[in-house]
C-alpha positions, 0 to 999 in steps of 0.5 A: 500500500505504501511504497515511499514516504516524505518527510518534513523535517523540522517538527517531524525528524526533529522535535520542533521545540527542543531544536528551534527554541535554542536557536532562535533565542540564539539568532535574535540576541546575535541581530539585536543590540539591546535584550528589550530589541531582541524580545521584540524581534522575537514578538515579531517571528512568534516566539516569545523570548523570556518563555521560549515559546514559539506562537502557533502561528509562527513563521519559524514554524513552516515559513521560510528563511526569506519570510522570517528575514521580511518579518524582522527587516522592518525592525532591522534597518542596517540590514540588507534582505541578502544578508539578513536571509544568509545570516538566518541560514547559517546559523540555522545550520548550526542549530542544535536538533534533536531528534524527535525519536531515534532517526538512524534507526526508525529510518532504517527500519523503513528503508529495510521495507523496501520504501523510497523517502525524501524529505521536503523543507522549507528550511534551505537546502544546506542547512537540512543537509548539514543536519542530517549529515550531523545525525548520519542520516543523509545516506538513508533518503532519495531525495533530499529538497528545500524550498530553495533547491528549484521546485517552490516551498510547501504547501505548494506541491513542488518538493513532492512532485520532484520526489516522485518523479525521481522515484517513478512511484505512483503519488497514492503509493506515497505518504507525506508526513508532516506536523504542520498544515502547510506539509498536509496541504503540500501532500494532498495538493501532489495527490499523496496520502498525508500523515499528521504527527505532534512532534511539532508545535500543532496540536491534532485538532489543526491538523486532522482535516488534513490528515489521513491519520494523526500519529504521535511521532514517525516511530508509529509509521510501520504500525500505521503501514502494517495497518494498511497492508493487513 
């Protein structure tokens, strides 16, 4: 029934909160002048600093590093876009992730199905791949997309079809799985299955009109596929 799956990255190969929150508490001291500034950048990117606290709606959450760099700019005014964007990206790079559930070996478990898998982020490609590479997992995917590696961000479905076109698999053959609205949305729109997991900062009544299934982490994947299968 299943024969590839892709995934988002932030908030589904890695705990959204546990990775994101240090970064970003990072980032905008290093952007800001003053501690009363950079709690105010934060206010304007969704995270709330002295919490570390990200807002549902945050563009950190699903966004890009482009759309996060429109949101601070305003604030920024000895900031060029250019930079501001190769700032975020960089120290993006370097951010501590951590992994929602053991990744080698989950994902591993998967390959050994037989399954093709890719992942699709709006996080730039470098980054996604210097985090993966970090946890030893690149060698594991496919397919490997950012919103900046030629086929548009989620929800467009761009990443997801490049991945079946590298794959040759049928789209109702492929799961996306994803935490956010933007990943179901992106799965739906290529013609996928669409798997929901709470590893982000959505809860599962956002996500379950979206979703085929509602899962706590993509270590429940193989249950939900045996489920399938029987």
């Amino acid at each position: 029934m299943i024969d590839g799956i892709v995934f988002d990255k932030d908030g589904t190969l890695f705990d959204f909160r546990k990775s994101w929150g240090a970064w970003a508490q990072a980032f905008l001291h290093s952007v800001a002048d003053t501690a009363d500034e950079a709690a105010a950048l934060g206010g304007m990117i969704g995270f709330d600093l002295a919490r570390g606290e990200f807002a549902n709606d945050s563009p950190v959450i699903a966004g890009t590093a482009s759309e996060i760099a429109e949101c601070l700019l305003p604030a920024l005014p000895g900031w060029e876009f250019g930079d501001l964007v190769a700032r975020i990206n960089g120290e993006a790079a370097q951010a501590p992730m951590a992994e929602a559930v053991p990744l080698a070996a989950t994902l591993g478990a998967l390959r050994n199905r037989g399954l093709k898998l890719g992942l699709a982020t709006n996080d730039t490609e470098a980054p996604a791949r210097a985090h993966l590479d970090r946890h030893g997992i690149t060698p594991l995917f496919d397919f490997i997309a950012g919103y900046d590696s030629g086929h548009g961000p989620k929800p467009g479905p761009g990443m997801c079809l490049a991945f079946l076109r590298e794959t040759g698999l049928q789209p109702h053959r492929v799961a996306m799985v994803g935490d956010s609205r933007h990943d179901l949305q992106a799965g739906r729109a290529a013609g996928m299955r669409t798997v929901a997991v709470l590893t982000g900062i959505a809860e599962a009544p956002e996500l379950a009109d979206l979703a085929d299934v509602v899962l706590p982490d993509i270590g429940a994947l193989q249950g939900w596929i045996d489920s399938l299968d029987g």
